[in-house]
C-alpha positions as CSV (number, residue, x, y, z in Angstrom):
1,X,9.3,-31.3,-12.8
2,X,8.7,-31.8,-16.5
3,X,7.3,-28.7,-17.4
4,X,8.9,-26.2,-15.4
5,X,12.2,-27.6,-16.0
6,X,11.8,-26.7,-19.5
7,X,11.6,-23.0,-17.9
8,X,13.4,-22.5,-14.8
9,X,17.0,-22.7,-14.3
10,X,18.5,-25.7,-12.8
11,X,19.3,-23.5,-9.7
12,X,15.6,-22.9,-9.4
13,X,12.4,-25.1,-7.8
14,X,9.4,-24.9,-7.0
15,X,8.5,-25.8,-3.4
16,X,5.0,-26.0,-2.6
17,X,2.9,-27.8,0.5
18,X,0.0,-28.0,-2.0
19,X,2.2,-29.7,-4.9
20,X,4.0,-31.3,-2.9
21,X,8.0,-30.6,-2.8
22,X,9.3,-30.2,-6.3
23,X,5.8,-32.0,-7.9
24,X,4.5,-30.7,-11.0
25,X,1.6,-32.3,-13.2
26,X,2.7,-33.9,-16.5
27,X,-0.8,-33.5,-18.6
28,X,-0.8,-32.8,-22.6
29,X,-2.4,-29.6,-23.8
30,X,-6.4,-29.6,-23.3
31,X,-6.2,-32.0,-20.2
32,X,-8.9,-30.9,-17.9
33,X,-6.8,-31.2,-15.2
34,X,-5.5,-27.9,-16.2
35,X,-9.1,-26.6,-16.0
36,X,-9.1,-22.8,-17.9
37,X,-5.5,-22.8,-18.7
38,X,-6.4,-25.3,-21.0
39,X,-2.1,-25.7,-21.7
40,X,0.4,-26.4,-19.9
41,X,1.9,-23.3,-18.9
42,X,4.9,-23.7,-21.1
43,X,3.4,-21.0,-23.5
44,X,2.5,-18.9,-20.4
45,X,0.3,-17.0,-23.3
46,X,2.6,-14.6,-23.9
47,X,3.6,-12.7,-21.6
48,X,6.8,-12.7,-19.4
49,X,7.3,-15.8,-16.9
50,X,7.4,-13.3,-14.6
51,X,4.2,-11.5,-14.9
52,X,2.6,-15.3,-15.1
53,X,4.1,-17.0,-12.5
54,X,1.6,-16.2,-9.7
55,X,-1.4,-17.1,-11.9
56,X,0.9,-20.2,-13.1
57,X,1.1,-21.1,-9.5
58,X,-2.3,-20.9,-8.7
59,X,-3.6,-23.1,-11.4
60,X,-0.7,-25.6,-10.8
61,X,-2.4,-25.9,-7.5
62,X,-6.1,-26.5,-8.0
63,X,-5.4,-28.8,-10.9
64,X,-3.0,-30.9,-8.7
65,X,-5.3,-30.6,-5.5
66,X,-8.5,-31.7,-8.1
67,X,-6.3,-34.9,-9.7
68,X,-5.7,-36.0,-5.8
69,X,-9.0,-35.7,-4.4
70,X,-9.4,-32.1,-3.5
71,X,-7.7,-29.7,-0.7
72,X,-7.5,-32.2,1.9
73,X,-6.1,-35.2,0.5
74,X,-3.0,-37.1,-0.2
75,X,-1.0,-34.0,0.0
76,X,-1.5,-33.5,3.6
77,X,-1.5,-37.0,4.7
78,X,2.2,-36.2,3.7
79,X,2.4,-33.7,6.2
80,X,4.2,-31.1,3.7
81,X,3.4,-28.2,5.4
82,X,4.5,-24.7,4.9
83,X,7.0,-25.2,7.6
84,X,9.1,-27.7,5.9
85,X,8.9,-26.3,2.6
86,X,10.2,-23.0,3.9
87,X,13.0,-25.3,5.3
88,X,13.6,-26.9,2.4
89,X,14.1,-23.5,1.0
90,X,16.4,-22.1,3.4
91,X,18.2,-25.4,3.1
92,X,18.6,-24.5,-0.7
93,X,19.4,-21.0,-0.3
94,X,22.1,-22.2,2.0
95,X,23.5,-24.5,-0.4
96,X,23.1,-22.2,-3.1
97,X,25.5,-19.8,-0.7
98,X,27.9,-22.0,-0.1
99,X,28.9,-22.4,-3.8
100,X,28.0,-19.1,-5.2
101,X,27.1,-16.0,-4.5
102,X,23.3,-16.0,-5.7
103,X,20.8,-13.4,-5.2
104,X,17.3,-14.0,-5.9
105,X,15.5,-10.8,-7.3
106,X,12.2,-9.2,-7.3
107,X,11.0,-11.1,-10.5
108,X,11.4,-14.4,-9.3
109,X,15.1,-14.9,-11.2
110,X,18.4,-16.1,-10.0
111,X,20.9,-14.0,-10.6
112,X,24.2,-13.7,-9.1
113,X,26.7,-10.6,-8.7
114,X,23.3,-8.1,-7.9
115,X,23.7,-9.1,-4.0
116,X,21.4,-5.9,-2.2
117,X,19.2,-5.0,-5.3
118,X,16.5,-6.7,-3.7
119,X,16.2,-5.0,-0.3
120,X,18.4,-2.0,-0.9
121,X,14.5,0.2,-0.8
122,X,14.0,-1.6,2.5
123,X,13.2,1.3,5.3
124,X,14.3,0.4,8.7
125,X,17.3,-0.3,10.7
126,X,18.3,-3.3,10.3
127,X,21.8,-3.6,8.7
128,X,21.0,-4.6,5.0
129,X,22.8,-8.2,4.6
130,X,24.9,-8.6,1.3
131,X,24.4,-12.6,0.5
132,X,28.2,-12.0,-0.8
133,X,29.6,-12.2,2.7
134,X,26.5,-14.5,4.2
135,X,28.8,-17.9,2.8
136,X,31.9,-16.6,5.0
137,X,29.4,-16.0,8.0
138,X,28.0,-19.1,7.5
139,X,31.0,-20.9,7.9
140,X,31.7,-19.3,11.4
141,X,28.5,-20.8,12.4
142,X,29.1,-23.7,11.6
143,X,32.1,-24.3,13.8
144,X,30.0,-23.1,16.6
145,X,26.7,-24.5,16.8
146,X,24.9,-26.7,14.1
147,X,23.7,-26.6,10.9
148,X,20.0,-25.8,12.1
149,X,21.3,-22.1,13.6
150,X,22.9,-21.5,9.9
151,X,19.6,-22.0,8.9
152,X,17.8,-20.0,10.9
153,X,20.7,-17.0,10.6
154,X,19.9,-17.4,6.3
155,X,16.3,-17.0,6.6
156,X,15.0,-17.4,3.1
157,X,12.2,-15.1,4.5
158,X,14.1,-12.4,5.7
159,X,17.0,-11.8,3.5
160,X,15.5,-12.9,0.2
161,X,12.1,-12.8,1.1
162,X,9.7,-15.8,1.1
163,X,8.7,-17.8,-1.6
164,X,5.3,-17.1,-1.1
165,X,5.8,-13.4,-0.8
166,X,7.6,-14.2,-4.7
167,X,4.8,-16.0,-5.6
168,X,2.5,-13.3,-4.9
169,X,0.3,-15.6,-2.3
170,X,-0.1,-14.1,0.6
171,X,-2.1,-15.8,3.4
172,X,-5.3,-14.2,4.2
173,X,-4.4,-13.8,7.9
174,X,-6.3,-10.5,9.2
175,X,-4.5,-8.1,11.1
176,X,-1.4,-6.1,10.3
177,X,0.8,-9.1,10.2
178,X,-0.2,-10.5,6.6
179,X,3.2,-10.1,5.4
180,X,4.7,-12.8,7.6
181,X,5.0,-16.4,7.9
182,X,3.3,-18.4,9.9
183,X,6.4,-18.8,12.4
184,X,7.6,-15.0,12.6
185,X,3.5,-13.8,12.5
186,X,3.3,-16.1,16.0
187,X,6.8,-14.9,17.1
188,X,5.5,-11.4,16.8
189,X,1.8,-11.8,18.2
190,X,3.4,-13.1,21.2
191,X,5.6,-9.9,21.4
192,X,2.6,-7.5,21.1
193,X,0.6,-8.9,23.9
194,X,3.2,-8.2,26.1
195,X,4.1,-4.6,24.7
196,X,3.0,-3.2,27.9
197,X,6.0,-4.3,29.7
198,X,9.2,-2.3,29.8
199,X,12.0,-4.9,29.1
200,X,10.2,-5.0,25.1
201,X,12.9,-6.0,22.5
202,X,12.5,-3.4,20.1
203,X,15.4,-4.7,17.8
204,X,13.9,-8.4,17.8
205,X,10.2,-7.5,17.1
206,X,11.8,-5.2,14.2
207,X,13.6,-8.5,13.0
208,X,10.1,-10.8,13.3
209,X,8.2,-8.1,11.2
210,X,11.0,-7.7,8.9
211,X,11.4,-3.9,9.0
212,X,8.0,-3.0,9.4
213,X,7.9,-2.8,13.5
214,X,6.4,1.0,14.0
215,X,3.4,0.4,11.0
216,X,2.8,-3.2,12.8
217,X,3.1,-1.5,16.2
218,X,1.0,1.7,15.4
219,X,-1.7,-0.8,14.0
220,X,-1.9,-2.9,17.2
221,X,-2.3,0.3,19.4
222,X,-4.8,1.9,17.0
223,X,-7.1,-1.1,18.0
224,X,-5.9,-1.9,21.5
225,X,-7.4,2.1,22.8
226,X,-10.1,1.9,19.4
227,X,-9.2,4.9,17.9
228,X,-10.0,3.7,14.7
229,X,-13.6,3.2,15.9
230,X,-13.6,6.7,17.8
231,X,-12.1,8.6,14.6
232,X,-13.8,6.3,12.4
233,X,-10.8,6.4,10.4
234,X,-10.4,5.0,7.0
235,X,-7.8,1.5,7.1
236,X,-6.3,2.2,3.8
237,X,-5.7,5.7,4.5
238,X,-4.1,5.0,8.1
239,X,-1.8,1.9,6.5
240,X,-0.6,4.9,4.1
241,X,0.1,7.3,6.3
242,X,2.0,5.0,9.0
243,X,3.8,3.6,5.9
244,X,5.0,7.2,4.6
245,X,6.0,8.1,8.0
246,X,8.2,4.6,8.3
247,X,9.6,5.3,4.7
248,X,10.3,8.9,5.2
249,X,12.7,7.6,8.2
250,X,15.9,7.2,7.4
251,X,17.8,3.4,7.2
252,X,21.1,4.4,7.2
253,X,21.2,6.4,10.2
254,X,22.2,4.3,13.5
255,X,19.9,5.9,15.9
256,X,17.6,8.3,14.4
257,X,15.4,5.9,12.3
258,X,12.4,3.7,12.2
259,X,13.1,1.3,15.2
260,X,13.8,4.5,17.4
261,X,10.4,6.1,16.4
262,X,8.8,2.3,17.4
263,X,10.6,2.4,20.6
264,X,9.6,5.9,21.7
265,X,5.9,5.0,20.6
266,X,6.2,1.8,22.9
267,X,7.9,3.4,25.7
268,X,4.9,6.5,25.6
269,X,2.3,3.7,25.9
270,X,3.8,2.9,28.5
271,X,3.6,6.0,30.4
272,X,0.1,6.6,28.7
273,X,-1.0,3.4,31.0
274,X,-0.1,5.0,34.1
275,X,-2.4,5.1,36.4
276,X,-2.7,8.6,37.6
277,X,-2.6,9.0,33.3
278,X,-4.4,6.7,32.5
279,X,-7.9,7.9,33.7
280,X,-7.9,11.3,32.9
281,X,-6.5,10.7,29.2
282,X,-9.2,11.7,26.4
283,X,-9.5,9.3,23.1
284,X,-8.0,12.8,21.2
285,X,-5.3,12.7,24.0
286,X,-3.9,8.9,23.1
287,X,-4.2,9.8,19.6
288,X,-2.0,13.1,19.9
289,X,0.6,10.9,21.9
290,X,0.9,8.1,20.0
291,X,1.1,9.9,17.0
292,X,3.4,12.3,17.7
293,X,5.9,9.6,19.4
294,X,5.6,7.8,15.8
295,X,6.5,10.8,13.7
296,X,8.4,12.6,16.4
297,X,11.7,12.4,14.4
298,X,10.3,11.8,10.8
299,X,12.9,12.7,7.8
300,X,15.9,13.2,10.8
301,X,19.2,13.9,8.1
302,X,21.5,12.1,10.9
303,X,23.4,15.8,11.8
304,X,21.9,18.0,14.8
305,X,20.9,21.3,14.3
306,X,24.0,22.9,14.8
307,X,25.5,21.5,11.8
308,X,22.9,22.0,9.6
309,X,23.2,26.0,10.4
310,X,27.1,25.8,10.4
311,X,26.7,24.2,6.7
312,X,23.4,26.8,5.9
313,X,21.4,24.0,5.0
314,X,18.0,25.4,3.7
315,X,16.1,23.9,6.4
316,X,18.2,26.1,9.1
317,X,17.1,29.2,6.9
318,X,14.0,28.3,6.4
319,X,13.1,27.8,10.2
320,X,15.1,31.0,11.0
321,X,17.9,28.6,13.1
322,X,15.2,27.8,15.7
323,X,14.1,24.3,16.3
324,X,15.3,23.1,12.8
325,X,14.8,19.4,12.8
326,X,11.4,19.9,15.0
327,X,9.7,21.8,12.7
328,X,10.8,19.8,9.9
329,X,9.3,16.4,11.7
330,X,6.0,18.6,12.5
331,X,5.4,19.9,9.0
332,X,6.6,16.6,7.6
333,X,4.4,15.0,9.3
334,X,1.4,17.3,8.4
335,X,2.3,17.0,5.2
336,X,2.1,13.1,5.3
337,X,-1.2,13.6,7.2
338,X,-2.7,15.8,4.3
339,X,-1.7,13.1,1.5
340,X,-2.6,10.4,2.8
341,X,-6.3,11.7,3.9
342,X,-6.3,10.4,7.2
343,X,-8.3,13.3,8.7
344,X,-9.7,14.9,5.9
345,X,-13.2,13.5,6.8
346,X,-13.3,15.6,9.8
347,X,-14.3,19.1,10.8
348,X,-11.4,21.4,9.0
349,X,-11.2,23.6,12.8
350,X,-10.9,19.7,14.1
351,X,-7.9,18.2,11.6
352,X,-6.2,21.9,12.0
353,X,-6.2,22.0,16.0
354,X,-4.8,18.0,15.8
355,X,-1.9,19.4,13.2
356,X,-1.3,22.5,15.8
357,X,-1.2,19.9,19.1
358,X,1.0,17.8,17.1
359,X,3.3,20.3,16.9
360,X,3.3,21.5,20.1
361,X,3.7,17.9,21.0
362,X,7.1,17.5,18.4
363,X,8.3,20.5,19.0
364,X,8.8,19.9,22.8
365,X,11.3,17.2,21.5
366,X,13.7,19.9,21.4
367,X,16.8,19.0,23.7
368,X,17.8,22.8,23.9
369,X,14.4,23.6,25.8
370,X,15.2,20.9,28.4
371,X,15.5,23.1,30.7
372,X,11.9,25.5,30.0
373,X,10.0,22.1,30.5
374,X,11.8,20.9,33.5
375,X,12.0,24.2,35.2
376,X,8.1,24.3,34.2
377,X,7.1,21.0,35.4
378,X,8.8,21.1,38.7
379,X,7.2,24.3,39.5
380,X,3.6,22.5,39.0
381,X,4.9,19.7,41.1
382,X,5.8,21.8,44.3
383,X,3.0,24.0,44.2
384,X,0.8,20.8,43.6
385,X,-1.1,22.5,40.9
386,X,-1.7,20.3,38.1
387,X,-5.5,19.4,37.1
388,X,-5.5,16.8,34.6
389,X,-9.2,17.7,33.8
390,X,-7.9,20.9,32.6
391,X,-7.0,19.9,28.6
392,X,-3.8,22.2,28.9
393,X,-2.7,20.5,31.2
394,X,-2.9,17.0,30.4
395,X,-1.5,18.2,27.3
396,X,1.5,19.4,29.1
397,X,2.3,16.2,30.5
398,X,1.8,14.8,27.2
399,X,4.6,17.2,26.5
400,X,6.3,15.7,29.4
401,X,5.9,11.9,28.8
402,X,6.8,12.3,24.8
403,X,10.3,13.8,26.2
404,X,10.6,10.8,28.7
405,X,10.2,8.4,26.2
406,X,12.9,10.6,23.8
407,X,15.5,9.7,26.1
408,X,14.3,6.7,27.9
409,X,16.8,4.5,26.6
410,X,19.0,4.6,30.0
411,X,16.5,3.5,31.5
412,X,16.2,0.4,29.9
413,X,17.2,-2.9,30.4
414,X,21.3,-2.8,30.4
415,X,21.1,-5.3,26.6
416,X,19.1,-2.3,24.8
417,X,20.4,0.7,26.7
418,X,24.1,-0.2,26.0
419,X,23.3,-0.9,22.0
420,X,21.2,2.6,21.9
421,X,24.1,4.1,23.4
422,X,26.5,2.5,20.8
423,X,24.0,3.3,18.4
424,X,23.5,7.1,19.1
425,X,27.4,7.7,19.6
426,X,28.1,5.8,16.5
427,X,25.9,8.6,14.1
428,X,27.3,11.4,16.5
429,X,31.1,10.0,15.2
430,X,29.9,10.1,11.6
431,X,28.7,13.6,11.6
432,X,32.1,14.5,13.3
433,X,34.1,12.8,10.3
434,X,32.0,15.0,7.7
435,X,32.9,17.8,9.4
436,X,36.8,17.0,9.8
437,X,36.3,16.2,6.3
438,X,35.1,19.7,5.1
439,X,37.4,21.6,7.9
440,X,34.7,22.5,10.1
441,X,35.1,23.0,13.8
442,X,33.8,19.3,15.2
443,X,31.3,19.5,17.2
444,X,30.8,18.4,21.3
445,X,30.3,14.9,21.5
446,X,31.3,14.2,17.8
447,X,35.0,13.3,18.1
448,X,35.5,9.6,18.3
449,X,39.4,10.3,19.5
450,X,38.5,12.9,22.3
451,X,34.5,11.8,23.3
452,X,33.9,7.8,24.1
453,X,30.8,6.4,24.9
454,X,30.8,6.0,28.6
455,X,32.1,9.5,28.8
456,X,29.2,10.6,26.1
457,X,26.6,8.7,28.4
458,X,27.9,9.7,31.7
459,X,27.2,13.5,30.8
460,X,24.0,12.9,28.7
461,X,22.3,10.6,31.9
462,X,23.3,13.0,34.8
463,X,22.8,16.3,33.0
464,X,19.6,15.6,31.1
465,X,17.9,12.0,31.9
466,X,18.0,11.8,35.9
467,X,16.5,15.4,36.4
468,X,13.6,14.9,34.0
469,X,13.1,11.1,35.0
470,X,13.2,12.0,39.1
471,X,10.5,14.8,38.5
472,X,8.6,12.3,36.5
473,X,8.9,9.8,39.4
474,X,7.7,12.6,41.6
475,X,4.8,12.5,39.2
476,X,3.6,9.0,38.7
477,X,4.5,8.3,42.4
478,X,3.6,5.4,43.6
479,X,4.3,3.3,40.0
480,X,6.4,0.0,40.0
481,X,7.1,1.2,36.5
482,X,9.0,4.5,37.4
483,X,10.5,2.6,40.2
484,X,11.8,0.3,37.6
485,X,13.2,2.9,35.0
486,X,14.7,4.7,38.0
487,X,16.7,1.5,38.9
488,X,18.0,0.3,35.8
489,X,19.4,4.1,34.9
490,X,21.1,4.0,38.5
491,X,22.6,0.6,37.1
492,X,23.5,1.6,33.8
493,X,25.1,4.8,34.9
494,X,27.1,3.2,37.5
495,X,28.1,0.9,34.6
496,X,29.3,3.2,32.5
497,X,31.2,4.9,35.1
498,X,33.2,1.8,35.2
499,X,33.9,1.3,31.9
500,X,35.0,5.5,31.4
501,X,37.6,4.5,34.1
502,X,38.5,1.1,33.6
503,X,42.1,0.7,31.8
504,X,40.4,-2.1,29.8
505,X,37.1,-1.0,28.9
506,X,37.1,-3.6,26.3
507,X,37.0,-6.0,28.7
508,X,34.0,-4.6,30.9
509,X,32.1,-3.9,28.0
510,X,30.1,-7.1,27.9
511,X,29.9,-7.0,31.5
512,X,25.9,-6.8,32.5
513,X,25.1,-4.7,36.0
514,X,24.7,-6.8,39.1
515,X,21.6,-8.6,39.1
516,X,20.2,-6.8,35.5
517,X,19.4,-10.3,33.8
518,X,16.7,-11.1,37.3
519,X,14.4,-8.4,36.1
520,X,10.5,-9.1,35.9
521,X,8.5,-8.0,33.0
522,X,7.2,-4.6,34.5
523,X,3.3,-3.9,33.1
């Protein structure tokens, strides 16, 4: 590399499938071959490395493809794809670990001792990875599988993020996946066609579209029902808005965050696809649900509502102590909506009766008003007087599904309904530290010592999941999907009864119900 070594730090190189690995051309100044450059790019006209490197890159690349023949030749013949060069990277990044602790940042430096700089804005839940501790981790995967699993685990893509991502050249792929390499972008495809089936790995599609799992998601259902046709809704504007409402969740919280707000919005499509749904559901209807399922729990602090009026937090006075965090997701989200401009190019009576059913919608979210809905709903059942032509009434059940999906994850496969149970416990615990810390009276379910997670579960599936999913089978009856959800919380629960009386529970923790791993994909 004899002009970029003159640059770039030993520790640094370039690695390129149109270059070739590590291949840079050696022409003097005024060489065609550099073609409007004109110089080498030692002199980088002035401005910061930096600022030049993606038009650096660019021109490295035609010159080099022009000297050899054009786009398709030598190069290729090589088979230097993007595949091995991003292995050859993650090879270097895990070299680079195993002898110091190097971060690479946003400007396309190394530097060491900044480990978390570069993805510390990153929304979503995904634990942020210090590349301080990644050598030690390394190291235990070493001793138990190979070298190509270490790999894969230091992902030069997603901890430090690719080096076409640093290089600014991002494959013109359409669709909402443009941010991903050509491995994760297949990876994640495959995971969308078969969103419709209720054993979805939330936590691994969030992984493939490194942290971006409710915009990607949002964006696929937008086209699959064509509400962006229907609405005739402006792309730039809906990417902003789904992007504010992923931000404006919050990372550090264990349950209430981005991934949770992707899983409800997967498990309410779903139950939108039902068939009794299904055919009575208006275009306005789908939108309503899926939006509201996305931004149901927008901005949640990670402390209930209780709490936040113990501590006379404003948001408890200015909601007068009545569905605090509900009304902060709805007018959060209406906020977001009026920013962005997603709906300002419809009728103002239209975008104001959207905001209003989008409330209804979030505020039914509202744990202490379990009972009003069930009460409600099971009245409409016996009497057998639900019209789903009626618009009140499909937008009840909408009301209904969007609670069902809330607390759906018991109902899932035993895998993710024991880590959303961990997870959901785990920021209960925390909110009963801070108030042990400020000598507050702890609140039910928040003591760690007193409360464990079978015994948190136990109560939480028999007093407010099994009634509200056995009037919902009552509904949908006769679907292999509530059949399905009904099964796996009957398993789960009878798990977790176990474990709350098992002398050992550390032992039957990674036990999985009878028969769990032989489920189907349920469409």
């Amino acid at each position: 590399m004899p002009v970029l070594e003159r640059l770039w730090s030993p520790d640094l190189r370039m690695r390129d499938s149109g270059l070739g690995v590590g291949v840079c051309p050696d022409e003097p100044p005024g060489s065609p071959v550099w073609g409007p450059l004109k110089t080498p790019p030692v002199t980088c006209g002035g401005l910061s490395l930096a600022l030049e490197l993606p038009a650096l890159i660019r021109q490295l690349r035609a010159a080099w493809r022009a000297r050899r023949g054009g786009p398709q030749g030598q190069e290729r013949s090589q088979g230097s794809t993007w595949v091995e060069a991003e292995n050859e990277e993650v090879e270097e990044v895990t070299e680079d670990i195993d002898h110091n602790s190097t971060h690479v940042e946003a400007d396309g430096r190394l530097n060491t001792g900044h480990a978390g700089v570069l993805l510390a804005e990153r929304r979503g839940s995904y634990p942020l990875i210090d590349l301080r501790i990644l050598k030690s981790s390394a190291q235990q995967e070493v001793e138990s599988g190979t070298r190509r699993k270490v790999k894969r685990l230091l992902s030069f893509h997603r901890y430090c993020h690719a080096s076409r991502l640093l290089r600014r050249l991002v494959p013109h792929t359409p669709g909402s996946l443009h941010l991903l390499d050509d491995d994760y972008l297949g990876q994640a495809a495959h995971m969308l066609s078969k969103v419709g089936t209720w054993n979805f790995d939330i936590f691994l599609f969030d992984r493939l579209t490194n942290g971006n799992s409710l915009v990607t998601l949002m964006c696929h259902l937008f086209n699959v029902y064509g509400l962006i046709h229907h609405f005739q809704l402006d792309m730039v504007k809906l990417h902003r808005f789904l992007g504010m409402v992923q931000e404006d969740y919050h990372s550090q919280n264990p349950y209430h965050n981005a991934v949770h707000a992707a899983d409800v919005t997967q498990a309410m499509y779903c139950y939108l696809n039902e068939p009794k749904l299904a055919e009575q559901l208006t275009p306005l209807d789908v939108f309503l649900g899926l939006m509201a399922a996305a931004a149901h729990d927008v901005d949640h602090p990670g402390v209930n509502q209780p709490f936040l009026i113990k501590t006379r937090h404003h948001l408890a006075s200015l909601y007068q102590n009545t569905s605090v965090l509900e009304s902060h997701h709805w007018r959060s989200t209406v906020g977001m909506l009026r920013e962005s401009g997603l709906l300002s190019h419809l009728p103002t009576d239209m975008s104001q009766d959207i905001e209003q059913q989008l409330g209804s919608l979030i505020l039914a979210t509202d744990i202490s008003r379990q009972n009003e809905f069930l009460l409600t709903f099971r009245e409409h059942l016996d009497n057998q007087d639900l019209d789903l032509q009626l618009a009140s009434h499909r937008h009840f059940i909408l009301q209904i599904a969007l609670k069902c999906a809330d607390v759906c994850n018991p109902c899932r496969v035993w895998e993710l309904s024991k880590q959303w149970s961990e997870r959901v416990c785990e920021e209960f615990y925390r909110q009963g530290d801070l108030e042990r810390k400020f000598d507050l009276e702890i609140s039910p379910l928040c003591d760690q010592q007193a409360d464990s997670v079978p015994a948190v579960q136990m109560g939480f599936i028999s007093y407010i999941v099994e009634p509200l999913f056995e009037e919902w089978h009552r509904f949908t009856k006769p679907s292999l999907l509530s059949q399905t959800m009904l099964g796996h919380l009957h398993k789960n629960k009878a798990c977790w009864s176990c474990m709350r009386y098992a002398h050992t529970p550390s032992d039957t923790q990674t036990e999985e119900p009878e028969g769990e791993g032989e489920e189907e994909d349920i469409p």
